[in-house]
C-alpha positions as a LaTeX table, in Angstrom:
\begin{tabular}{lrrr}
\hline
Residue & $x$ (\AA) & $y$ (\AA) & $z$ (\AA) \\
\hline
Unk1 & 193.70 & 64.61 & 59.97 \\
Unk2 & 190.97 & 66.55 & 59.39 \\
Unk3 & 189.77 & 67.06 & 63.17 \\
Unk4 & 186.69 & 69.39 & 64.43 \\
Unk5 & 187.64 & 72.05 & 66.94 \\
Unk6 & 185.50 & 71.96 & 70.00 \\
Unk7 & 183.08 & 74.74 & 68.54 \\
Unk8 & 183.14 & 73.40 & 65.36 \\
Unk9 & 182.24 & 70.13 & 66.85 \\
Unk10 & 179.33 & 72.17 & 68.29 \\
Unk11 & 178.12 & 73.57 & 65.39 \\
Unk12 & 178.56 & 70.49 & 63.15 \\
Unk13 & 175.61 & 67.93 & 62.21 \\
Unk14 & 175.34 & 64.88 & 64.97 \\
Unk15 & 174.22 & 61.64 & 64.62 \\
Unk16 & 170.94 & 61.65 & 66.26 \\
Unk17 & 171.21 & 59.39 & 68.35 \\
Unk18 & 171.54 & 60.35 & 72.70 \\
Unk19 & 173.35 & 58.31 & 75.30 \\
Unk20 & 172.39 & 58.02 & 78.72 \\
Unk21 & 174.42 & 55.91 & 81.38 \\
Unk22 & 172.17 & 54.89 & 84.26 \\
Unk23 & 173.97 & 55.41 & 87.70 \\
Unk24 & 177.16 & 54.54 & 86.06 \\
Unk25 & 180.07 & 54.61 & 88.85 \\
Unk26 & 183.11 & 54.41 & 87.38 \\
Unk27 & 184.74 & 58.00 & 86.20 \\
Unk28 & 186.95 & 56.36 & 83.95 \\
Unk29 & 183.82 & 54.42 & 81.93 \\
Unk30 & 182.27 & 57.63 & 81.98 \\
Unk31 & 185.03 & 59.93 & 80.27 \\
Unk32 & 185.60 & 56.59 & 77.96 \\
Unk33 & 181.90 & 57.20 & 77.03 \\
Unk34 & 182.32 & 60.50 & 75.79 \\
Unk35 & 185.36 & 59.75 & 74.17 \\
Unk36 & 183.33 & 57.53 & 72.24 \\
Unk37 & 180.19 & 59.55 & 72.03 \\
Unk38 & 183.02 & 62.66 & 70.70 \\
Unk39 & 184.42 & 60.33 & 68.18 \\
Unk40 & 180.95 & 59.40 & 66.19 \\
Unk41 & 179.26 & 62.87 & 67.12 \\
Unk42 & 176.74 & 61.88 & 69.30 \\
Unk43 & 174.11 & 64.16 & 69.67 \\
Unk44 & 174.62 & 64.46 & 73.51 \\
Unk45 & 175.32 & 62.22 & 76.90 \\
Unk46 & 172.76 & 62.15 & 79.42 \\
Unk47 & 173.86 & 61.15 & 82.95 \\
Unk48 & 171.89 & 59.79 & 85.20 \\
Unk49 & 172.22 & 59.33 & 89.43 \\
Unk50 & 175.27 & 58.61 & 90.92 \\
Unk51 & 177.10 & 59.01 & 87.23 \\
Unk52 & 179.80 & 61.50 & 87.65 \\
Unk53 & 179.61 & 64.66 & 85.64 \\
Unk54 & 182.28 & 66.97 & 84.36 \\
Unk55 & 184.40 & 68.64 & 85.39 \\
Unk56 & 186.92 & 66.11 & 86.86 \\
Unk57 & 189.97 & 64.94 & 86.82 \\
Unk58 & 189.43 & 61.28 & 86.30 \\
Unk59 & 186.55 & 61.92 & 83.90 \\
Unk60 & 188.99 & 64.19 & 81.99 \\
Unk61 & 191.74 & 61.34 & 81.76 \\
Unk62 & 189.70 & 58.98 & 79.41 \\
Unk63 & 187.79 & 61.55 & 77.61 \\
Unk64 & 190.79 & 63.61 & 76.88 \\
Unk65 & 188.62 & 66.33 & 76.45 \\
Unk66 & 185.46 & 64.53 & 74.94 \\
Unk67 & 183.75 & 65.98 & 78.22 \\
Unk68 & 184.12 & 69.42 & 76.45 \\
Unk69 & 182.94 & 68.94 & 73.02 \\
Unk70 & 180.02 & 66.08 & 73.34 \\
Unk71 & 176.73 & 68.32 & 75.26 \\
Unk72 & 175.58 & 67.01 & 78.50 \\
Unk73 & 172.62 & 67.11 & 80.87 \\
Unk74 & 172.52 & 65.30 & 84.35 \\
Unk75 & 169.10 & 63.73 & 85.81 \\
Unk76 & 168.78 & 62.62 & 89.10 \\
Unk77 & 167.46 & 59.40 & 87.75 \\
Unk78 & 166.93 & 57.51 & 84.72 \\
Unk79 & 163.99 & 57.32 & 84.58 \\
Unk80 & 163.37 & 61.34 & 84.45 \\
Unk81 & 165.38 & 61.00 & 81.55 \\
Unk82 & 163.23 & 58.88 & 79.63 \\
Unk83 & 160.25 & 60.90 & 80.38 \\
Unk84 & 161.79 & 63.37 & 78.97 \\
Unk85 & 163.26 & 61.71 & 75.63 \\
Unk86 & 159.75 & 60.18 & 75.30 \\
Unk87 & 158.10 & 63.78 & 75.30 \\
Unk88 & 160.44 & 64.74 & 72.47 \\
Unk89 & 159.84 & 61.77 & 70.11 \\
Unk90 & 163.18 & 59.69 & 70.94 \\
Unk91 & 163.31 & 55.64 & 70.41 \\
Unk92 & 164.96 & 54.57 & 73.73 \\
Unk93 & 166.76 & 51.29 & 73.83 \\
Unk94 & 168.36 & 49.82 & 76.99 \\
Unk95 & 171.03 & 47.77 & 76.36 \\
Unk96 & 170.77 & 44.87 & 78.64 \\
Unk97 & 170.35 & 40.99 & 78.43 \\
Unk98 & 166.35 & 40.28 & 78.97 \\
Unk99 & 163.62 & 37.75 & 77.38 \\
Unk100 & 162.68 & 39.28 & 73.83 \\
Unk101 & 165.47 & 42.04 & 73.11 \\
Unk102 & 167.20 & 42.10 & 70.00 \\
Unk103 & 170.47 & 41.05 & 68.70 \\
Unk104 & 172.42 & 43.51 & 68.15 \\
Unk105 & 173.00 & 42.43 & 64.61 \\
Unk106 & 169.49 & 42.17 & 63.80 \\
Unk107 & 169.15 & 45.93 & 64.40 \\
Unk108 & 167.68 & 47.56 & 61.75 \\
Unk109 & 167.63 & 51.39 & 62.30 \\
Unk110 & 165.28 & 54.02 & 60.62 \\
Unk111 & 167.23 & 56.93 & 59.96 \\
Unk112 & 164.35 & 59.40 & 59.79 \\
Unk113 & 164.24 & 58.75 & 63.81 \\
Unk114 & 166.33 & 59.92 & 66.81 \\
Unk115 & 167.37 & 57.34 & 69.24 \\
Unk116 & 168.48 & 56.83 & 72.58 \\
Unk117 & 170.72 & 53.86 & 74.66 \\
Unk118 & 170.60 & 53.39 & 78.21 \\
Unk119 & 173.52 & 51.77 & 79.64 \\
Unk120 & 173.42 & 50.67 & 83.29 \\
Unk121 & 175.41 & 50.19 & 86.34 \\
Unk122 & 179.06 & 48.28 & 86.36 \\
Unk123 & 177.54 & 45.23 & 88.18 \\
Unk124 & 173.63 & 45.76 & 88.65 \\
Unk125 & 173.06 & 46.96 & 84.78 \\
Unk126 & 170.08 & 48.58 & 84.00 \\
Unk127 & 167.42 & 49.64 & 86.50 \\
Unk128 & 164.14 & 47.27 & 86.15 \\
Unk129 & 162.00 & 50.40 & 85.81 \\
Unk130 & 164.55 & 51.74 & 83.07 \\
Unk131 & 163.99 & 48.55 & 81.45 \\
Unk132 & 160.34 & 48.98 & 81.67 \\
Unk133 & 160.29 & 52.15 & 80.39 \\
Unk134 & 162.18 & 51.65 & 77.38 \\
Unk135 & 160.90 & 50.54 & 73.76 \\
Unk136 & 163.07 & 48.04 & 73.28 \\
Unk137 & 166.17 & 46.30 & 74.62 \\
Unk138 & 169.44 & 45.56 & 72.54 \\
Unk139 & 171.89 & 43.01 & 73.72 \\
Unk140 & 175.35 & 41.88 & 72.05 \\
Unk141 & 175.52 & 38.31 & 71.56 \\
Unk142 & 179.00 & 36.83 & 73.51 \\
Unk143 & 180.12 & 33.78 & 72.65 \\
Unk144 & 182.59 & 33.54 & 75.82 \\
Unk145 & 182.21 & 32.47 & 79.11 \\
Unk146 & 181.38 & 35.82 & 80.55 \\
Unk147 & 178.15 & 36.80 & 79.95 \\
Unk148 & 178.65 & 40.90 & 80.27 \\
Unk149 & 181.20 & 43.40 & 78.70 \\
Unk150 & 182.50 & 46.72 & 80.28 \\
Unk151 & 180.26 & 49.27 & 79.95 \\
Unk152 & 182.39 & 51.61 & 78.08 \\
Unk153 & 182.94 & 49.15 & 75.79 \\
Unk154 & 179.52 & 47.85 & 75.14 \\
Unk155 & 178.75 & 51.92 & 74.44 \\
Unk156 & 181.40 & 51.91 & 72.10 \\
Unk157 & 180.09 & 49.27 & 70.31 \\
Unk158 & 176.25 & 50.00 & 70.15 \\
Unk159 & 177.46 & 53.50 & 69.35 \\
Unk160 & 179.50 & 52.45 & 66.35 \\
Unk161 & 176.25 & 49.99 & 65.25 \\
Unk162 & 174.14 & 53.08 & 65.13 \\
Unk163 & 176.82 & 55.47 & 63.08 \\
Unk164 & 177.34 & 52.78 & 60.41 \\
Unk165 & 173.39 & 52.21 & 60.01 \\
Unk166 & 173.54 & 56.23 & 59.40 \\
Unk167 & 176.33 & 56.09 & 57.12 \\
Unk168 & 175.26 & 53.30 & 54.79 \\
Unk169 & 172.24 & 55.94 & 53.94 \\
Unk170 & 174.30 & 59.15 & 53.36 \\
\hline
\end{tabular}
């Protein structure tokens, strides 16, 4: 099937694009995350506050290893982390529901860039000052009657947005 050993992982080109989860508290979202972030080579997972980090059990049961291949850094907060993507050139998007952000499938990505996504607490989302900080929001239109996904899954799919933008232009 054509799979990347862990150090080949590491060695192998990544989409450039960085995920942080914002005081994230579910272990389970968080290996899910870098299950996800594994599976469409994400450069690396930033997390952020009370977010878990490897190693652990429960992180290890969704990841299924994920937690091994995809790099990691922890911040104590978010918002360190954006200070410090900002002072290496990155695009940071939060993904949240606010006045002005962008549809998902209006996104229009510029490969020559790296990006980030900020993805927020299970029930509070984002932090304000995240938001703030950011250069732009991205929210998936729901046509439901819930008005939020799981956060895992809303990484999943922003992550998979991003990869197929990059693909179209290889």
């Amino acid at each position: 099937m054509q799979r990347l050993t862990v150090e080949e992982f590491h060695e192998a080109k990544k989409l450039p694009l960085i995920v942080v989860l914002d005081d994230v508290r579910s272990l389970y979202n968080v290996g899910s995350v870098f299950r996800s972030s594994d599976a469409f080579r994400v450069e690396a997972v930033y997390l952020c506050g009370i977010t878990a980090t490897p190693p652990h059990p429960e992180i290890h049961k969704t990841a299924l290893g994920g937690e091994d291949s995809v790099a990691w850094h922890y911040f104590k907060t978010a918002t360190e982390a954006l200070e410090s993507l900002h002072r290496d050139g990155v695009f940071v998007y939060s993904i949240e529901q606010v006045e002005g952000s962008t549809k998902l499938q209006n996104l229009e990505v510029d490969t020559s860039r790296r990006y980030a996504v900020v993805f927020g607490n299970e029930v509070k989302g984002v932090h304000q000052e995240v938001v703030d900080q950011s250069d732009g929001c991205l929210e998936i239109p729901q046509f439901g009657t819930k008005h939020s996904l799981n956060v895992s899954v809303t990484a999943g799919i922003v992550t998979w947005e991003f990869a197929k933008q990059y693909l179209k232009r290889l």
